[in-house]
N, C-alpha and C positions, 0 to 999 in steps of 0.2 A: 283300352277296353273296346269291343266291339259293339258294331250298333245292331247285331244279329239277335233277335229275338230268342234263339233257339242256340246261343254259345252254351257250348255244355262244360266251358269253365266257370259261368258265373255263377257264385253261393246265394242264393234267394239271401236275400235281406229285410229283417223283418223288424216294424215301428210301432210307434203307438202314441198315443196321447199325452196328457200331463199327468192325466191322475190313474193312470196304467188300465182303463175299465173301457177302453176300444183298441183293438192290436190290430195289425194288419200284416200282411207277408209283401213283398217285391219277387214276384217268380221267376220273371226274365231279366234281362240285361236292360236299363235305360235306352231308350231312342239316342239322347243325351243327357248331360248333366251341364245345366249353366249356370250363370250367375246373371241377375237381370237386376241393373242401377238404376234404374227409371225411378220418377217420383213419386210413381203410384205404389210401388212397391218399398220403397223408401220410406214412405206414410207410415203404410198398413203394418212394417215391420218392423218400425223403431230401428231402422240398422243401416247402414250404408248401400246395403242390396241385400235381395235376395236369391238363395239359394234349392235351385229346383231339379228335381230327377223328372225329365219328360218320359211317359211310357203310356203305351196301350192301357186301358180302362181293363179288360181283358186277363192281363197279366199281373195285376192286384183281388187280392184275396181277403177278405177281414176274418179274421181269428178270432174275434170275442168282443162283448159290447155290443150295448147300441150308438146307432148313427142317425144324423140327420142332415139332408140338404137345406142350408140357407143360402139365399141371393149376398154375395157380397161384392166388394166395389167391382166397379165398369162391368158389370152385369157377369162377372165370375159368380162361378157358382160351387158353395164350398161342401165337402162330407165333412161335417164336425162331429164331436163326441158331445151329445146331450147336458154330460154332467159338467166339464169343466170348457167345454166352448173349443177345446183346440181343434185346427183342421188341419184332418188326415192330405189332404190333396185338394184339389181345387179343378175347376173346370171351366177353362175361355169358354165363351159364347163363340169366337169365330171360329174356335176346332172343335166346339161338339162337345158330347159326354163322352167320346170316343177314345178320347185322350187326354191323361190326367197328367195335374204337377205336383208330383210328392215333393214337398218342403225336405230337403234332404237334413235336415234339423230333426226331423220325427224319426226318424231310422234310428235302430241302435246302434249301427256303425258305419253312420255317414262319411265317417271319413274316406271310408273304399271308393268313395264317388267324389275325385277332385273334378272342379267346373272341366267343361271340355272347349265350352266358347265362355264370351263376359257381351252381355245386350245393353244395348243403352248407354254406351260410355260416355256421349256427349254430357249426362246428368252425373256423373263418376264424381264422388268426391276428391279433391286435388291430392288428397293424401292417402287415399289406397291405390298402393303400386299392383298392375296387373302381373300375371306372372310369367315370363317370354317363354314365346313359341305356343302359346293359347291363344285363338284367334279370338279379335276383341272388333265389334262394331258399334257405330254411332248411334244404331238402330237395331234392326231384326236384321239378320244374315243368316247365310248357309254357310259355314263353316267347313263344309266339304267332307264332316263325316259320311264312312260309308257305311250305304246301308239304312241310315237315317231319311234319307226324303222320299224312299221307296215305303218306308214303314210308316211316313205320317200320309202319305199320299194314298194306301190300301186304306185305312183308317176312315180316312176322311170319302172314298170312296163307298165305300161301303153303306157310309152315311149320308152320300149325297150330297158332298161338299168340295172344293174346291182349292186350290191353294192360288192365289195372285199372285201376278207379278212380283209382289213385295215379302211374297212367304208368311202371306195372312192366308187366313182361312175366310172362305166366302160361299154361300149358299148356292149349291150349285142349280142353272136356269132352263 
């Protein structure tokens, strides 16, 4: 899959909640799709990692329901569905509102979206095997899709932000 915004193969992919009363659409193609083992996500998810579609804020649509912003860990910031608490997407602090991580679990056919990299493997439980030829890091990496660092670098531009050295996002001075 490409990391072009504008691929005119990709089928919008449309999610939603637990108790089906917030929907949302996926209009473009994911920046990426990863998997992130870090502990903080490990917590929050009851699961060995979690699974995210990174894309433009922009290119999500809500279809129905209401929504609500809550602060949640490490000062993410989630659109949840009122009624039963699930969150549609989430939003780092250091990339902004400008770019969201739809939990590819909320989709109704996440499956379309296998990881493209796996973050944080130094935290990997011993016994989930990654899958060869997915690039896997100890940390945050560029995996080298194309198309992807031009799309979160407009983004973050746009908003006056910045990427580090490390492929964080930082206020730009």
């Amino acid at each position: 899959m490409t990391a072009n915004a504008h691929d005119t193969s990709f089928i919008p992919l449309s999610g939603g909640c637990r108790c089906g009363q917030a929907r949302f659409r996926m209009e473009a193609a994911p920046i990426i799709t990863h998997c992130c083992h870090c502990r903080l996500c490990q917590q929050l998810s009851g699961s060995p990692f979690s699974s995210f579609a990174m894309i433009e804020t922009g290119h999500l649509t809500l279809l129905a329901g209401k929504t609500r912003y809550v602060d949640g860990a490490n000062t993410h910031k989630r659109l949840q569905c009122p009624d039963c608490g699930c969150a549609l997407w989430l939003h780092r602090a250091d990339l902004g509102d400008g770019i969201a991580f739809v939990g590819v679990g909320m989709l109704d056919q996440g499956e379309r979206l296998p990881p493209e990299a796996h973050y944080f493997i130094r935290s990997k439980h011993p016994w989930v095997t990654l899958p060869p030829g997915v690039p896997a890091f100890e940390e945050i990496g560029d995996p080298g899709k194309a198309g992807a660092r031009e799309r979160i670098m407009a983004v973050l531009a746009a908003k006056g932000h910045l990427l580090d050295e490390s492929g964080r996002g930082a206020a730009a001075t």
